[in-house]
Backbone as JSON, one array per atom type, in Angstrom:
{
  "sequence": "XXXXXXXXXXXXXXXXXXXXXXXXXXXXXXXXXXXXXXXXXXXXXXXXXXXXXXXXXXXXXXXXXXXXXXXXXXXXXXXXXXXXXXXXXXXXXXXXXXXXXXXXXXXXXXX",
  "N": [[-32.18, -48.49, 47.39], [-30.7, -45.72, 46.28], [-30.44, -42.39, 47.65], [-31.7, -39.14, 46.7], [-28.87, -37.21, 45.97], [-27.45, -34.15, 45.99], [-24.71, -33.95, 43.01], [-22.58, -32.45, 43.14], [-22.06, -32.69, 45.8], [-20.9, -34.96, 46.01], [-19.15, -35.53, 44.31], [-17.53, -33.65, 45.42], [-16.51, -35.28, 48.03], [-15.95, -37.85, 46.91], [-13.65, -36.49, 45.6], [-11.91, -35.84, 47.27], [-11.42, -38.21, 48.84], [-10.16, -39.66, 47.2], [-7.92, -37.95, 47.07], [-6.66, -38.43, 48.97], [-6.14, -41.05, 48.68], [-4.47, -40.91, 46.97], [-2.24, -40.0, 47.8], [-1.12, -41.74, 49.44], [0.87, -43.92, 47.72], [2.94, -41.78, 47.07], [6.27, -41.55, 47.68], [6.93, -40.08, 49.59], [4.71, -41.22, 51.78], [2.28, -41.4, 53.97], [1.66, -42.91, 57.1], [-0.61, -45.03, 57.1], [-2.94, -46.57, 58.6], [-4.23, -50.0, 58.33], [-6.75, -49.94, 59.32], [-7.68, -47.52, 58.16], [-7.07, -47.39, 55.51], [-8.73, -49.55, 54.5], [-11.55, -47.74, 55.58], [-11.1, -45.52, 53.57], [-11.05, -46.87, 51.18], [-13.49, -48.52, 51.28], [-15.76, -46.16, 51.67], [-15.17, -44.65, 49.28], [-16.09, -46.57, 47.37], [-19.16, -46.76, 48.09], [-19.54, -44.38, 47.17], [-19.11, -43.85, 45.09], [-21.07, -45.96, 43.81], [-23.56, -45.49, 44.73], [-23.79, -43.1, 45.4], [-23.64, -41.33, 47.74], [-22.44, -42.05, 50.86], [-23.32, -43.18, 53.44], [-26.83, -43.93, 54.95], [-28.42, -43.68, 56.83], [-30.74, -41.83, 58.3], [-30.14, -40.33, 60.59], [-27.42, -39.87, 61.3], [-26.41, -38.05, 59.9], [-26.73, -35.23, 57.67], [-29.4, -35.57, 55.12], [-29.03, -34.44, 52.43], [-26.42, -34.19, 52.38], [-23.13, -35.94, 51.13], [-21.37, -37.45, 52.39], [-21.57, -38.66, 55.96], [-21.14, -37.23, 59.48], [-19.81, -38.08, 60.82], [-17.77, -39.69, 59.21], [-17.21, -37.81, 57.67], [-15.57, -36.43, 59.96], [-13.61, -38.17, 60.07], [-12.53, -38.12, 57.62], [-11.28, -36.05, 57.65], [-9.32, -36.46, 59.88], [-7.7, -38.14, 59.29], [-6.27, -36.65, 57.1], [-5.42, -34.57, 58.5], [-3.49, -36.29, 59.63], [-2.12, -36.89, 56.95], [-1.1, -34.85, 56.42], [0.84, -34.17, 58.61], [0.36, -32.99, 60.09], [-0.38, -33.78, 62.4], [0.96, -34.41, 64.78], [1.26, -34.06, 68.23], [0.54, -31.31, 69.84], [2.16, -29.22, 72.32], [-0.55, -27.88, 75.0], [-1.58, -24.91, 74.4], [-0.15, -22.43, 76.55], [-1.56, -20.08, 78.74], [-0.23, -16.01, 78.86], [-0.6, -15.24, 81.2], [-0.15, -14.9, 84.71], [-1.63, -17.19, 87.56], [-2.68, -14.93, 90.33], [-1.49, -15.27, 93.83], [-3.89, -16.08, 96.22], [-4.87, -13.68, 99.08], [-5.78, -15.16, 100.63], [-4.81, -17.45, 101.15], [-2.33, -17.5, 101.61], [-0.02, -17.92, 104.57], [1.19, -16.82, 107.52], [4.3, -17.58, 108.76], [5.32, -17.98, 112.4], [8.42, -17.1, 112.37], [7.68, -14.71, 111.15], [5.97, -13.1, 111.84]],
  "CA": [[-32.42, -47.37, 46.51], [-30.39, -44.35, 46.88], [-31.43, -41.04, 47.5], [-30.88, -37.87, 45.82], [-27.54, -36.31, 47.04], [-26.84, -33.21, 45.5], [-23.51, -34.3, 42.91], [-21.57, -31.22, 43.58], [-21.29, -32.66, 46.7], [-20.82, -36.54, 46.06], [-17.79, -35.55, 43.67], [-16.46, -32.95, 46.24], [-16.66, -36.14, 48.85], [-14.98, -38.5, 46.11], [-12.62, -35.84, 45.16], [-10.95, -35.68, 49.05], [-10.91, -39.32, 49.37], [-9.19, -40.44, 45.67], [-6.61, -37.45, 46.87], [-5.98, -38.88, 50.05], [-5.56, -42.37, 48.48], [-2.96, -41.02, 46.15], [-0.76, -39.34, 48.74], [-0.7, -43.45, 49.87], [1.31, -44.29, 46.84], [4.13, -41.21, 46.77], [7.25, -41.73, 48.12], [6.32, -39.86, 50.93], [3.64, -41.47, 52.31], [1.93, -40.78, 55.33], [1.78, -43.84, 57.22], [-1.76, -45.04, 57.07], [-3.36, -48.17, 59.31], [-4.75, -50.71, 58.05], [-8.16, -49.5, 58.95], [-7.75, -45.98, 57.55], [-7.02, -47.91, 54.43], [-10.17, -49.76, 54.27], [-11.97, -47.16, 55.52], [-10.88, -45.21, 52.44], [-11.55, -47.94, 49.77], [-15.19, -48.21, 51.17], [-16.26, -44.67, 51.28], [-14.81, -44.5, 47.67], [-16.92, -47.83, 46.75], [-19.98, -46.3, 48.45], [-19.53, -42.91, 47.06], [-18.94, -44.55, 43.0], [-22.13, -46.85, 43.83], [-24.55, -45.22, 45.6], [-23.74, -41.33, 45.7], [-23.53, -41.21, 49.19], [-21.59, -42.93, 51.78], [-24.58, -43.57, 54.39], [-27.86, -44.63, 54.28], [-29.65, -43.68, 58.22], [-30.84, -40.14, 58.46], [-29.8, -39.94, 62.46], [-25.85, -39.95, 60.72], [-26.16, -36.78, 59.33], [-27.8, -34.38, 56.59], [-29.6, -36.43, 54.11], [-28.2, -33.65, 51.08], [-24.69, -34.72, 52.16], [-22.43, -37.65, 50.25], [-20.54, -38.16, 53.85], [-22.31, -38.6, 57.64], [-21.11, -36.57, 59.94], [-18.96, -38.98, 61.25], [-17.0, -39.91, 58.26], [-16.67, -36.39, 57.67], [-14.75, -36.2, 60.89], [-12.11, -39.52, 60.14], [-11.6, -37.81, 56.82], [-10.31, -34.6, 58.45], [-8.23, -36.38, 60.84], [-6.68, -38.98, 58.14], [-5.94, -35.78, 56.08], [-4.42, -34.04, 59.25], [-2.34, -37.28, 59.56], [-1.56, -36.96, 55.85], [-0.1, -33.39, 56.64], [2.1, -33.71, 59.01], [-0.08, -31.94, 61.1], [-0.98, -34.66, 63.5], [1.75, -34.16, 66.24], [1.02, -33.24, 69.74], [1.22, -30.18, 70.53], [1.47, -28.81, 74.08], [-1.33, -27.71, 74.58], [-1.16, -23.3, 74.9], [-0.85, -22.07, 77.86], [-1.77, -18.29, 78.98], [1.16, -16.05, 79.45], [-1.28, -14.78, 82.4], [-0.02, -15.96, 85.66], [-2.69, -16.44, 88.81], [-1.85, -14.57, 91.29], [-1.68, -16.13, 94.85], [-4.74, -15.72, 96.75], [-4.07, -13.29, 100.03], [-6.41, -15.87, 102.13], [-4.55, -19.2, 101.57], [-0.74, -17.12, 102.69], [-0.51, -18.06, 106.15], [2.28, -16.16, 107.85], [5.33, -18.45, 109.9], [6.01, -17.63, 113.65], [8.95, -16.04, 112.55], [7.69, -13.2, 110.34], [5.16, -12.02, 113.26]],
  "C": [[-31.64, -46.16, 47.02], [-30.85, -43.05, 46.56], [-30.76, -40.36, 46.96], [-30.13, -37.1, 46.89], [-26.96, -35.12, 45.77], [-25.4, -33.68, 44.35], [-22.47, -33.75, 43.4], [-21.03, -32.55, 44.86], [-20.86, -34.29, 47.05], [-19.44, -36.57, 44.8], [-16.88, -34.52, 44.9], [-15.59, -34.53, 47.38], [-15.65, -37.04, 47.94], [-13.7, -37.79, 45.8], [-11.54, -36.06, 46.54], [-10.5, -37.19, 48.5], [-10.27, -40.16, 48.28], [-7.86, -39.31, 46.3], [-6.0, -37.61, 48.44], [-5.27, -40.35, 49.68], [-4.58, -42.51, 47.65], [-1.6, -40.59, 46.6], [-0.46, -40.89, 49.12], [0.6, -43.62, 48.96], [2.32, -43.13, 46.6], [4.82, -42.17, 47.37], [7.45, -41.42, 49.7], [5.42, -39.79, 51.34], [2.9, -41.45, 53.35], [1.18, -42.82, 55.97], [0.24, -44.34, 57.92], [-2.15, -46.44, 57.84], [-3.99, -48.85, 58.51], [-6.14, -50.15, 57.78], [-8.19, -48.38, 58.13], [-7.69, -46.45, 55.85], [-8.16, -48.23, 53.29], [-11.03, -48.83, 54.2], [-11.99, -46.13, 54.05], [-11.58, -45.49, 51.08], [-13.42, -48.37, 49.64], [-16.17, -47.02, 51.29], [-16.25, -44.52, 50.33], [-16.56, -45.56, 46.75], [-18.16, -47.33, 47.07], [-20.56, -44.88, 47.05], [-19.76, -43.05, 45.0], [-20.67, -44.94, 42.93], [-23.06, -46.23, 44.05], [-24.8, -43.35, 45.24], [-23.67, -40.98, 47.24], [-22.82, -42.1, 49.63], [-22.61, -43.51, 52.98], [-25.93, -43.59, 54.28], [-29.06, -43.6, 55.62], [-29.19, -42.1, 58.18], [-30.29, -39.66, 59.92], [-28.45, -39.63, 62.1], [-25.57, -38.5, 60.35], [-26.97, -36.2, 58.21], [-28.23, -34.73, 55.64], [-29.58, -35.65, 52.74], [-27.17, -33.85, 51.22], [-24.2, -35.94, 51.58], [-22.21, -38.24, 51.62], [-21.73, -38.25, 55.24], [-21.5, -38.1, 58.24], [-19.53, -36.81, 60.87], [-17.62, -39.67, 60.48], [-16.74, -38.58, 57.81], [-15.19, -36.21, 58.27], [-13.31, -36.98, 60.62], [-11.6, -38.59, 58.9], [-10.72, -36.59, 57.26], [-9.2, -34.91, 59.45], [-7.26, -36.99, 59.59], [-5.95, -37.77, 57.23], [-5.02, -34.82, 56.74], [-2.84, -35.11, 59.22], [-1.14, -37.05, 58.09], [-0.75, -35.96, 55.77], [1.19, -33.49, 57.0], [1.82, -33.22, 60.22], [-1.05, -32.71, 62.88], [-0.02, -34.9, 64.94], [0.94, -33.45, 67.46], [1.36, -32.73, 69.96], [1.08, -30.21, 71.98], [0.53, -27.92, 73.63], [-1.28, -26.14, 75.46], [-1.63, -22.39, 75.71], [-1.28, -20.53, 77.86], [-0.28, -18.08, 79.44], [0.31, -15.23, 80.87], [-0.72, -16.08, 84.23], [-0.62, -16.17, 86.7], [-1.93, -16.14, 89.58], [-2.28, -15.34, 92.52], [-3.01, -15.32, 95.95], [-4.44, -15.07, 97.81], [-4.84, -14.62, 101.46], [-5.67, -17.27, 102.28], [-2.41, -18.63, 102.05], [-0.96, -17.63, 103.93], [1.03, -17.23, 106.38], [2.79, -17.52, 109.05], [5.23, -17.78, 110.8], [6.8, -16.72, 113.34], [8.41, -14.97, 111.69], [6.68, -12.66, 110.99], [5.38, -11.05, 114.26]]
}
């Protein structure tokens, strides 16, 4: 039996993941795994069927379509879909430490 999920937010939830599955099918496609695939096609199937995508309240907010967790894959799959999934370095300070005066030791010769 599924529960009541708000629609708003069981078409917002469908809406992402039909416009991730159509960037699949340009020309420039973002090069999707296998799983990410699936994953996709059963969230969708869930989300048509059910209104929700998950079932166990420990997953996440039982007014949401997604769990908390599928939330998360769609945000990366959608970074992926960007462009925006490169490694950055990761940004440093332009602060530089300074050298402690207790770990200097002074040489022989500069005594």
């Amino acid at each position: 039996m599924p529960r009541a999920v708000d629609p708003k937010r069981t078409r917002k939830a469908l809406r992402q993941v039909r416009k991730l599955k159509a960037l699949e099918e340009d020309e420039a496609a973002p090069d999707y795994s296998g799983w990410e695939k699936e994953f996709l096609a059963e969230v969708e199937t869930r989300l048509d069927k059910y209104g929700s995508a998950f079932n166990d309240a420990g997953k996440g907010r039982l007014d949401e379509a997604l769990s908390t967790l599928q939330t998360q894959k769609l945000r990366e799959i959608r970074k992926k879909a960007s462009g925006k999934d490169k490694d950055k370095p990761a940004a440093r300070s332009s602060f530089k430490r300074k050298p402690s005066p207790w770990t200097t030791s002074k040489t022989d010769d500069e005594c």
